[in-house]
PyMOL Python script that loads the backbone (N, CA, C, O; Angstrom):
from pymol import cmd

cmd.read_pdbstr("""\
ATOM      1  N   UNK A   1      19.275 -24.787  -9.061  1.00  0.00           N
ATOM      2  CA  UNK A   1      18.953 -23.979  -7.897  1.00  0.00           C
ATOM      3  C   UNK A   1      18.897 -22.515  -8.315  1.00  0.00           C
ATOM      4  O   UNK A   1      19.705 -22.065  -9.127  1.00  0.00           O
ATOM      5  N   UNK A   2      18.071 -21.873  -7.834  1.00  0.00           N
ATOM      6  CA  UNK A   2      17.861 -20.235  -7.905  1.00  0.00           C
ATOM      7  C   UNK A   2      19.020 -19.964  -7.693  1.00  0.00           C
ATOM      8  O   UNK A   2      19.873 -20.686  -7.176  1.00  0.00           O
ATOM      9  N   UNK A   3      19.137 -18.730  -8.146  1.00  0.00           N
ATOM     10  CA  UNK A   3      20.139 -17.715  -7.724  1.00  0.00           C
ATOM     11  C   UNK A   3      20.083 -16.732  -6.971  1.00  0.00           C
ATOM     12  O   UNK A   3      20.908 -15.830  -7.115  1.00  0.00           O
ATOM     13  N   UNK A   4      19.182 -16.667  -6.066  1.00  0.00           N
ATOM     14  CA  UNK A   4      19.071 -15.658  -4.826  1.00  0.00           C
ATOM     15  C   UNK A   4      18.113 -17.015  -3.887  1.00  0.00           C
ATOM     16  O   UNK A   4      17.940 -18.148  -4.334  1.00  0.00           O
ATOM     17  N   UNK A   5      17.691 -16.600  -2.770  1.00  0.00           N
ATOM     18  CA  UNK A   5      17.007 -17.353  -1.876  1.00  0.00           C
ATOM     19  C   UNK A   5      16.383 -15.677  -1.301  1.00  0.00           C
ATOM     20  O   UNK A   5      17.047 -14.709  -0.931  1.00  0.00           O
ATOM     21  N   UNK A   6      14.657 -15.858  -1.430  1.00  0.00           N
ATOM     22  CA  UNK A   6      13.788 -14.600  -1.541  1.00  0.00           C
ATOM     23  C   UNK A   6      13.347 -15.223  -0.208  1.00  0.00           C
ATOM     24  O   UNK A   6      13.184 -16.424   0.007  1.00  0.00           O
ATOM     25  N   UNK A   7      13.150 -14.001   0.820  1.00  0.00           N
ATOM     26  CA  UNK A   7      12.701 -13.869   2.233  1.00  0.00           C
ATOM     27  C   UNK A   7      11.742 -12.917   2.525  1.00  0.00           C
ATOM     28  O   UNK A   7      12.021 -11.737   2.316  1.00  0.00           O
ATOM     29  N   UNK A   8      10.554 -13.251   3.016  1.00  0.00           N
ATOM     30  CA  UNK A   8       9.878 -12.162   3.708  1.00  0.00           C
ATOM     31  C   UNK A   8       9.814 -11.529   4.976  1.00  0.00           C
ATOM     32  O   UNK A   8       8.803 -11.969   5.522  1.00  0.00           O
ATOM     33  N   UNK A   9      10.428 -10.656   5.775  1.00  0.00           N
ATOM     34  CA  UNK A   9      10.437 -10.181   7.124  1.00  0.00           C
ATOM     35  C   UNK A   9       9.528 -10.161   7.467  1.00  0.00           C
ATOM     36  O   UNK A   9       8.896  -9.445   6.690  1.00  0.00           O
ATOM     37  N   UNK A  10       8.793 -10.568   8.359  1.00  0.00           N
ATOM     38  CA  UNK A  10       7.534  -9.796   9.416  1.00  0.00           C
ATOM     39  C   UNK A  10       7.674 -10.036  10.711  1.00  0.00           C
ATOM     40  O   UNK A  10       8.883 -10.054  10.945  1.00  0.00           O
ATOM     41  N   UNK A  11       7.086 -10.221  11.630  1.00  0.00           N
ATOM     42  CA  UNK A  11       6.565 -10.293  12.644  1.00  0.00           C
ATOM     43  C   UNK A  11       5.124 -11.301  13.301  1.00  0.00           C
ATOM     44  O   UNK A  11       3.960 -11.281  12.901  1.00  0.00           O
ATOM     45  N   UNK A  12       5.640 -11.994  14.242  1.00  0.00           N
ATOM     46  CA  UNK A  12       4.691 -13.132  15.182  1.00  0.00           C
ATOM     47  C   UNK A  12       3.201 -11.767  15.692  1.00  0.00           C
ATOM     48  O   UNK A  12       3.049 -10.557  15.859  1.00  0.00           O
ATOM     49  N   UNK A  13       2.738 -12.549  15.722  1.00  0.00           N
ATOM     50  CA  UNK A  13       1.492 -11.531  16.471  1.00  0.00           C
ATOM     51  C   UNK A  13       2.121 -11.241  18.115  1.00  0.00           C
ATOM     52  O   UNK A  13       1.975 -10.045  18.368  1.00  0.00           O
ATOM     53  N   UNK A  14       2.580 -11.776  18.943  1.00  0.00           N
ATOM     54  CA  UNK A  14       3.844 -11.836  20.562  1.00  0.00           C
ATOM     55  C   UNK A  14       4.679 -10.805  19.736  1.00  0.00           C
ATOM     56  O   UNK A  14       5.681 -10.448  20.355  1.00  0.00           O
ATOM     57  N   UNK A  15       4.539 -10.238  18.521  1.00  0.00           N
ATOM     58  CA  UNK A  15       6.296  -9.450  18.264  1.00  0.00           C
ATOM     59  C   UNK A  15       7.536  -9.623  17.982  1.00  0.00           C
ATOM     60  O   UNK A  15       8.432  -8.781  17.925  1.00  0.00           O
ATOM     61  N   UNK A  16       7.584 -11.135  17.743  1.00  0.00           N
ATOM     62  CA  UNK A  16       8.977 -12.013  17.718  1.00  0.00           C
ATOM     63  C   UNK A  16       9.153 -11.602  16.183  1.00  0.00           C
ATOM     64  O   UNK A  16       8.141 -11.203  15.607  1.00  0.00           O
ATOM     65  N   UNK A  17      10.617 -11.681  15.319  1.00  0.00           N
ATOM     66  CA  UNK A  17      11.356 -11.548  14.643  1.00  0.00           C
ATOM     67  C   UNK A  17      10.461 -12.832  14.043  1.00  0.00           C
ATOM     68  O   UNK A  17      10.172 -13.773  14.782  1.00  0.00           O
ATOM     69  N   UNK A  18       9.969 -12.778  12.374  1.00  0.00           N
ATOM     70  CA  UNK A  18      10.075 -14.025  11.575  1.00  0.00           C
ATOM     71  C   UNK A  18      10.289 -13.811   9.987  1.00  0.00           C
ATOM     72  O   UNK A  18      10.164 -12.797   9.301  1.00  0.00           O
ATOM     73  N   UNK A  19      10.599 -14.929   9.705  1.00  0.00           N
ATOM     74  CA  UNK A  19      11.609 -14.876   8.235  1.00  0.00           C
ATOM     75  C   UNK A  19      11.006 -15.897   7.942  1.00  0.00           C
ATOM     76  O   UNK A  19      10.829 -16.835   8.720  1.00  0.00           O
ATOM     77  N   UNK A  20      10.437 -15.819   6.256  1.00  0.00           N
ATOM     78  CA  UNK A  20       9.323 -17.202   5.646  1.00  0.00           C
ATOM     79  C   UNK A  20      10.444 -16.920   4.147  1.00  0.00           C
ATOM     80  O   UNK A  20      10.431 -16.093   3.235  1.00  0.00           O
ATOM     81  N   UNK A  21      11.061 -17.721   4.394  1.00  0.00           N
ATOM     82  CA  UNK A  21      11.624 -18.758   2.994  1.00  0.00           C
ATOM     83  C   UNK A  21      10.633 -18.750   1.711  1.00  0.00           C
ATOM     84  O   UNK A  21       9.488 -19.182   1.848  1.00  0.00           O
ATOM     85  N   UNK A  22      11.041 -18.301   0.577  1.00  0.00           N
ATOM     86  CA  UNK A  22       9.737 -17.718  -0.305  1.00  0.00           C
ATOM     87  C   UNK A  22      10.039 -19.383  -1.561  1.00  0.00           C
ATOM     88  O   UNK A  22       9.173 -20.135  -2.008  1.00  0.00           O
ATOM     89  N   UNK A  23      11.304 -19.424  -1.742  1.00  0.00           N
ATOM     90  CA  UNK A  23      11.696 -20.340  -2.731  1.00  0.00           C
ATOM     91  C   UNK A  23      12.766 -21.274  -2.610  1.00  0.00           C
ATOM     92  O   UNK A  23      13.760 -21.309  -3.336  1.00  0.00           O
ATOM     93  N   UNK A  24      12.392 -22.371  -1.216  1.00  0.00           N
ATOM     94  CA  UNK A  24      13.112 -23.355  -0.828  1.00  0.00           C
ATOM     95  C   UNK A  24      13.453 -24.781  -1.682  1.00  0.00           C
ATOM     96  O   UNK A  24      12.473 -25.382  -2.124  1.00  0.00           O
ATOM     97  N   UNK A  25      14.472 -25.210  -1.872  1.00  0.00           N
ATOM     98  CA  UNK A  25      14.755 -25.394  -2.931  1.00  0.00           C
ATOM     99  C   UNK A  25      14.090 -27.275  -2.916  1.00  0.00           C
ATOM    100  O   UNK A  25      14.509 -28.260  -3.524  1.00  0.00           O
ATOM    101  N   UNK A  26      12.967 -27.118  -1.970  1.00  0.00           N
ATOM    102  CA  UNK A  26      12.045 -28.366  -1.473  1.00  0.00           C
ATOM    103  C   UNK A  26      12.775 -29.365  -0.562  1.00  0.00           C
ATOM    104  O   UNK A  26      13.917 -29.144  -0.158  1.00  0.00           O
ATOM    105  N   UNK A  27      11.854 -30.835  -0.149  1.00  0.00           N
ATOM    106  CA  UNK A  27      12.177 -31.700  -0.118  1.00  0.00           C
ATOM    107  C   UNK A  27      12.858 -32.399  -1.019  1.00  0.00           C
ATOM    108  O   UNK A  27      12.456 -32.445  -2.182  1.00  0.00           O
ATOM    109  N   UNK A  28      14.420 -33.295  -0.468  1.00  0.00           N
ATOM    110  CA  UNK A  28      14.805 -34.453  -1.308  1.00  0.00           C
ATOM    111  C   UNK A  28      15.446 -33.555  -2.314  1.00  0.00           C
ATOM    112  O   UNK A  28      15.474 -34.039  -3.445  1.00  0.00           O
ATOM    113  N   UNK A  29      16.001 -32.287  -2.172  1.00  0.00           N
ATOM    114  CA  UNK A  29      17.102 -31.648  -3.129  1.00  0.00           C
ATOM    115  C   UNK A  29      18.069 -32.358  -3.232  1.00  0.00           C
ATOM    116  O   UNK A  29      18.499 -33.228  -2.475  1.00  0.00           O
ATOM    117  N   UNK A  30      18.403 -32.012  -4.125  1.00  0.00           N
ATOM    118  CA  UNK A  30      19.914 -32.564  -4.648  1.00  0.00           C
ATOM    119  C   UNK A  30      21.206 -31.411  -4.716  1.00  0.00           C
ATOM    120  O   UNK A  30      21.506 -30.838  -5.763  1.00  0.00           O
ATOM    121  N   UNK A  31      21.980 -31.160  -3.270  1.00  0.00           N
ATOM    122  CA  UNK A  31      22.825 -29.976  -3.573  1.00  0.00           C
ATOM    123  C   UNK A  31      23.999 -30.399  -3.512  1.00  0.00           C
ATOM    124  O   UNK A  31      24.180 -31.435  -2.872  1.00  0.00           O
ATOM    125  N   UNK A  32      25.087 -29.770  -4.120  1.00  0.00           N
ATOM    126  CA  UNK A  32      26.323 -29.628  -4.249  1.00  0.00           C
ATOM    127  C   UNK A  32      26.905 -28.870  -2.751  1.00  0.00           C
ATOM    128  O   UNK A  32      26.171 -28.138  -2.088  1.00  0.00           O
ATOM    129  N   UNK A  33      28.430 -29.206  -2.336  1.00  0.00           N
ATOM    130  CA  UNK A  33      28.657 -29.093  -1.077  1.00  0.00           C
ATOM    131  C   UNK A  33      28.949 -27.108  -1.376  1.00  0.00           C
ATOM    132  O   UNK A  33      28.730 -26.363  -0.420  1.00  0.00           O
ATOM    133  N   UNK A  34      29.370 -26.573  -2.569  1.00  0.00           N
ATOM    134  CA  UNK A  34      29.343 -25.094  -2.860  1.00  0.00           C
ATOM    135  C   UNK A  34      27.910 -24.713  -2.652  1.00  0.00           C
ATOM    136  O   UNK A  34      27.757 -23.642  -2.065  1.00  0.00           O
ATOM    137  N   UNK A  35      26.977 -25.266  -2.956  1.00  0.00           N
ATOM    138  CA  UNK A  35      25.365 -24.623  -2.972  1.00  0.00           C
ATOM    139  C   UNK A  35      25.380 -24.772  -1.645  1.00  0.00           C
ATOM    140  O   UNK A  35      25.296 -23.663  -1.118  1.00  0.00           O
ATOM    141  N   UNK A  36      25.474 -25.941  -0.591  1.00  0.00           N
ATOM    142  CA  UNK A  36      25.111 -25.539   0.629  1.00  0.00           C
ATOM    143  C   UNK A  36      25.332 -24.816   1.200  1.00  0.00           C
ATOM    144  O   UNK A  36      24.597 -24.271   2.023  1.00  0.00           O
ATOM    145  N   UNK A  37      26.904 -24.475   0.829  1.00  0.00           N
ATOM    146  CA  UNK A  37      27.859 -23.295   1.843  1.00  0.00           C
ATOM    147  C   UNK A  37      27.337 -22.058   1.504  1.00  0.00           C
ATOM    148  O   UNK A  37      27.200 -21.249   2.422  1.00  0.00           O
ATOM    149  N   UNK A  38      26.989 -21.709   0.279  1.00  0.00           N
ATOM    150  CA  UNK A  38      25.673 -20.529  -0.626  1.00  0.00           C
ATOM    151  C   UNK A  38      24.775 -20.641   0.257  1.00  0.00           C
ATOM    152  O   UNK A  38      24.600 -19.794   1.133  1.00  0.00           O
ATOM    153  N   UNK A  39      24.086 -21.713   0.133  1.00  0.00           N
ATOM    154  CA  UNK A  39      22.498 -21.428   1.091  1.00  0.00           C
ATOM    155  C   UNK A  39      22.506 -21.001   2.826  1.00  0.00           C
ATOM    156  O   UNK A  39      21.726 -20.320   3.491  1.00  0.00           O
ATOM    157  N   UNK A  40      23.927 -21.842   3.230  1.00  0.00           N
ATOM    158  CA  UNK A  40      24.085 -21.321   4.524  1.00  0.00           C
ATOM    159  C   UNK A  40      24.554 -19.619   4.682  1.00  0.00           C
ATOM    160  O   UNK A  40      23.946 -18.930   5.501  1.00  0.00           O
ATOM    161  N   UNK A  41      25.341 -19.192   4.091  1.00  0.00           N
ATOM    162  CA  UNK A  41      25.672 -17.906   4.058  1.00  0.00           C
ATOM    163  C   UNK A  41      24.517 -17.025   3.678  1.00  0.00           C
ATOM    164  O   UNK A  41      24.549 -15.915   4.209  1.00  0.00           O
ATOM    165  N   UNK A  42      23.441 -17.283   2.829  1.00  0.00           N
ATOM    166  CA  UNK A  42      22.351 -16.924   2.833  1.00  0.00           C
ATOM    167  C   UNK A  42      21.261 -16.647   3.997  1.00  0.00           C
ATOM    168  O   UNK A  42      20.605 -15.633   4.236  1.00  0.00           O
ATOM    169  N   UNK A  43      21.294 -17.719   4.540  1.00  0.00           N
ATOM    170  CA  UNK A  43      20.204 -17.916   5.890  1.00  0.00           C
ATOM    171  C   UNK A  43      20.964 -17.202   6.680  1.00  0.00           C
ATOM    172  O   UNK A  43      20.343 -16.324   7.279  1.00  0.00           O
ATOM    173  N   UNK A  44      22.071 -17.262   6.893  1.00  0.00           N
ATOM    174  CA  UNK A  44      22.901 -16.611   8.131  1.00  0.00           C
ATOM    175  C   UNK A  44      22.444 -15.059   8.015  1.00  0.00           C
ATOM    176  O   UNK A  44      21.956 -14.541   9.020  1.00  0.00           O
ATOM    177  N   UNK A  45      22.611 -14.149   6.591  1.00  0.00           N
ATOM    178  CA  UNK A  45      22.326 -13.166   6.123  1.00  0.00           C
ATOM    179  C   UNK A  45      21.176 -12.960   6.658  1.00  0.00           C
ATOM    180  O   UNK A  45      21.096 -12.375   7.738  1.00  0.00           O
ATOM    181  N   UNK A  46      19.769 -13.536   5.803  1.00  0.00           N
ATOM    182  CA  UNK A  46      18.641 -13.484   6.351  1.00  0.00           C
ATOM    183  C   UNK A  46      18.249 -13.269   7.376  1.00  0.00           C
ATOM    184  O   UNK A  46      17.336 -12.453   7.499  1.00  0.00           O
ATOM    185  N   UNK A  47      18.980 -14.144   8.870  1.00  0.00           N
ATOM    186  CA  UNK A  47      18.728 -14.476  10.239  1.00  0.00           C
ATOM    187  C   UNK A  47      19.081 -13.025  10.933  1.00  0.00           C
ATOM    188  O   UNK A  47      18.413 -12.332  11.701  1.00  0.00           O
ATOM    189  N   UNK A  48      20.165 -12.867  10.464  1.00  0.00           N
ATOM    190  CA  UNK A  48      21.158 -11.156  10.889  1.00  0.00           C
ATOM    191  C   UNK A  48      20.129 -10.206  10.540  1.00  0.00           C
ATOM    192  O   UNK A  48      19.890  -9.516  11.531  1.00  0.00           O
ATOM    193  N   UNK A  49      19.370  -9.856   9.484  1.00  0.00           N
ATOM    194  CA  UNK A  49      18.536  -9.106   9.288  1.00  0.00           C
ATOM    195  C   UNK A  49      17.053  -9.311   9.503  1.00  0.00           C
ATOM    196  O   UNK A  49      16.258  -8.478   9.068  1.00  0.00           O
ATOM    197  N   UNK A  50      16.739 -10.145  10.010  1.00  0.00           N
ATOM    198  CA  UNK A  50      15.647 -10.589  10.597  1.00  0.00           C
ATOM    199  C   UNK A  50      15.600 -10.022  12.102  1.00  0.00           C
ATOM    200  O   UNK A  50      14.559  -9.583  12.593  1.00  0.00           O
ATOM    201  N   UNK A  51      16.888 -10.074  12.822  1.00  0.00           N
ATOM    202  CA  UNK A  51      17.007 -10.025  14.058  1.00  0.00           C
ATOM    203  C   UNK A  51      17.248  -8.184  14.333  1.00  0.00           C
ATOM    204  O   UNK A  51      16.777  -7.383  15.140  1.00  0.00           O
ATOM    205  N   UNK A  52      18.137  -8.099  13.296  1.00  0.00           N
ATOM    206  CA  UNK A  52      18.331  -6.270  13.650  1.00  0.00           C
ATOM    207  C   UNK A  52      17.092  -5.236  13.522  1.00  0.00           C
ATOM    208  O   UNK A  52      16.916  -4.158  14.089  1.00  0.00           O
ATOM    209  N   UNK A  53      16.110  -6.089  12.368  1.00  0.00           N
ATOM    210  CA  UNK A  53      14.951  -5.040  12.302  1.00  0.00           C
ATOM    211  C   UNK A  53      13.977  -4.613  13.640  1.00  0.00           C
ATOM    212  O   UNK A  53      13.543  -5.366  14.512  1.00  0.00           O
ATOM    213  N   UNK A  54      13.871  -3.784  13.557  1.00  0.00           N
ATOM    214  CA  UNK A  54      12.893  -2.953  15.100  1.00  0.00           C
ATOM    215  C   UNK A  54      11.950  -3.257  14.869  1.00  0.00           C
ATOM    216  O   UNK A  54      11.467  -3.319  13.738  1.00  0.00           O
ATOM    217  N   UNK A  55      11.165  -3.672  16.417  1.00  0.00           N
ATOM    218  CA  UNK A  55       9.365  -4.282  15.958  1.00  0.00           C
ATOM    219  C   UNK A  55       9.355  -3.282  16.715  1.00  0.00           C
ATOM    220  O   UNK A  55       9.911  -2.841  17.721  1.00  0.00           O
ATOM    221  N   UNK A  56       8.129  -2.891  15.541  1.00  0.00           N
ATOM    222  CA  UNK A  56       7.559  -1.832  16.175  1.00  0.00           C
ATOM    223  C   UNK A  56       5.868  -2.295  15.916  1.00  0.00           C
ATOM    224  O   UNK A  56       5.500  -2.241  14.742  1.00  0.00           O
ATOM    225  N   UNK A  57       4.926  -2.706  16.868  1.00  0.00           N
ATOM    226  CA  UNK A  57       3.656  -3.431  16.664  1.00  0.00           C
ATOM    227  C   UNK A  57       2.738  -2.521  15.902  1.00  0.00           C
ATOM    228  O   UNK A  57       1.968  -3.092  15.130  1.00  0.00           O
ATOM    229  N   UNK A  58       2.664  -0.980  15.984  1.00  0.00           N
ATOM    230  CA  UNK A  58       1.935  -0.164  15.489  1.00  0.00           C
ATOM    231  C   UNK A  58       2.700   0.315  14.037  1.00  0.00           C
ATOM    232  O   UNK A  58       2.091   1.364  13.827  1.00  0.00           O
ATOM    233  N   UNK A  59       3.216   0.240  13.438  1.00  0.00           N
ATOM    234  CA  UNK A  59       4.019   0.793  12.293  1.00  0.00           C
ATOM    235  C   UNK A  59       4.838   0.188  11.520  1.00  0.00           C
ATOM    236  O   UNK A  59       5.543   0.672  10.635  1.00  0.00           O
ATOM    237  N   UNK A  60       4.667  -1.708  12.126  1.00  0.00           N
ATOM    238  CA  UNK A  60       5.770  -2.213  11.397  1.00  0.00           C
ATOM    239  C   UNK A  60       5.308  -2.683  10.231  1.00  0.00           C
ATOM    240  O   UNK A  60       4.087  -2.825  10.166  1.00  0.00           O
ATOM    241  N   UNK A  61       6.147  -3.048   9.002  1.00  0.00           N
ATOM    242  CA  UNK A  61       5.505  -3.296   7.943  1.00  0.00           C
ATOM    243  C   UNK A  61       6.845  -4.492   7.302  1.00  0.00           C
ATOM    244  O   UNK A  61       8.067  -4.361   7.369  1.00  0.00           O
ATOM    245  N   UNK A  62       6.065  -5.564   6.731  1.00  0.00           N
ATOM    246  CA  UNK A  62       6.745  -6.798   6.002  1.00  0.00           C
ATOM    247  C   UNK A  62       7.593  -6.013   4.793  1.00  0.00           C
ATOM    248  O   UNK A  62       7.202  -5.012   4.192  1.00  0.00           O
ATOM    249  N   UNK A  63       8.752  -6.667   4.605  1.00  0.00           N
ATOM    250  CA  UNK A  63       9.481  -6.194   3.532  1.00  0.00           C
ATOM    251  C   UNK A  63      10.683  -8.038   2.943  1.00  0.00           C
ATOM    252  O   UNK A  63      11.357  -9.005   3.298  1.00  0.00           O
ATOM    253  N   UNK A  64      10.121  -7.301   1.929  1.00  0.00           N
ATOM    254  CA  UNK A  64      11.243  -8.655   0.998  1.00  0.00           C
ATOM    255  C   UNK A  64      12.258  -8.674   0.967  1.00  0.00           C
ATOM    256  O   UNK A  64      12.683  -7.581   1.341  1.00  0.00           O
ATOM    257  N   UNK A  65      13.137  -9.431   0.679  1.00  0.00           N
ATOM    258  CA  UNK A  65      14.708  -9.288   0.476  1.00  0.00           C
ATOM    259  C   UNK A  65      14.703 -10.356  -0.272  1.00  0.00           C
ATOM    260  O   UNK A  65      13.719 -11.082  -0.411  1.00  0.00           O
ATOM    261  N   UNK A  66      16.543 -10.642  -1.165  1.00  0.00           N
ATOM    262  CA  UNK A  66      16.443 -11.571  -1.991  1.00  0.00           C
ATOM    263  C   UNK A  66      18.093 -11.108  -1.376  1.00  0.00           C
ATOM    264  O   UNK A  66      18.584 -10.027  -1.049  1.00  0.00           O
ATOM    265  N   UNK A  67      18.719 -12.819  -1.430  1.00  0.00           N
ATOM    266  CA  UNK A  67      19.494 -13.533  -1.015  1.00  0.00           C
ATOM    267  C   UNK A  67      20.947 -13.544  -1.713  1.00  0.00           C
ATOM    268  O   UNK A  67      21.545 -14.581  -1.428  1.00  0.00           O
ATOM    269  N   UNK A  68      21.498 -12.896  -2.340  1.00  0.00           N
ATOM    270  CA  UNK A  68      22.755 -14.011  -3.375  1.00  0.00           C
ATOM    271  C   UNK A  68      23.201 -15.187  -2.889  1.00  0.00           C
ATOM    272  O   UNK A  68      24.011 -15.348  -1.976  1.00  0.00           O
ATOM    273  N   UNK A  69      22.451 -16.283  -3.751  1.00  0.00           N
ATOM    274  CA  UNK A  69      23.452 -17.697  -3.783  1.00  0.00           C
ATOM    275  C   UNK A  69      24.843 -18.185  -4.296  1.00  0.00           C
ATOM    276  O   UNK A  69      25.071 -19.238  -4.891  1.00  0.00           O
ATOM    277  N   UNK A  70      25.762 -17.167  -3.932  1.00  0.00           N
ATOM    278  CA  UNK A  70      27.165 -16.948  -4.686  1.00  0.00           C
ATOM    279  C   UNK A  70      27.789 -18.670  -5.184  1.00  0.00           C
ATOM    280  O   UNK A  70      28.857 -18.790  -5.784  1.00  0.00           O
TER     281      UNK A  70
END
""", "prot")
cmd.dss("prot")
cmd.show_as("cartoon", "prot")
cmd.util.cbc("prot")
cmd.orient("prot")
């Protein structure tokens, strides 16, 4: 499994908050119960900063982030 989980911020065309998973670790993974608790603390991260960013429809702009899978 990677060692970060990479996210792209943007925005729904409605303005809604969205977050696209760049390097999911697929269908039919095979994880360890530490990697899940990693990947969940990850998404949780992601979700938190997905939600705090300001839409702004005229000025907003997509930005990346990358994850630690501790």
């Amino acid at each position: 499994m990677d060692k970060v989980l990479k996210v792209s911020h943007s925005q729904t065309r409605d303005g809604r908050p969205l977050a696209t998973i760049r390097n999911f670790p697929g269908l039919d993974a095979d994880l360890y119960p530490e990697q899940l608790r990693a990947m969940a603390a990850a998404l949780l991260a992601a979700a938190d900063d997905c939600t705090a960013r300001k839409i702004d429809k005229k000025r907003f702009r997509q930005i990346e982030r990358a994850y630690p899978l501790l």
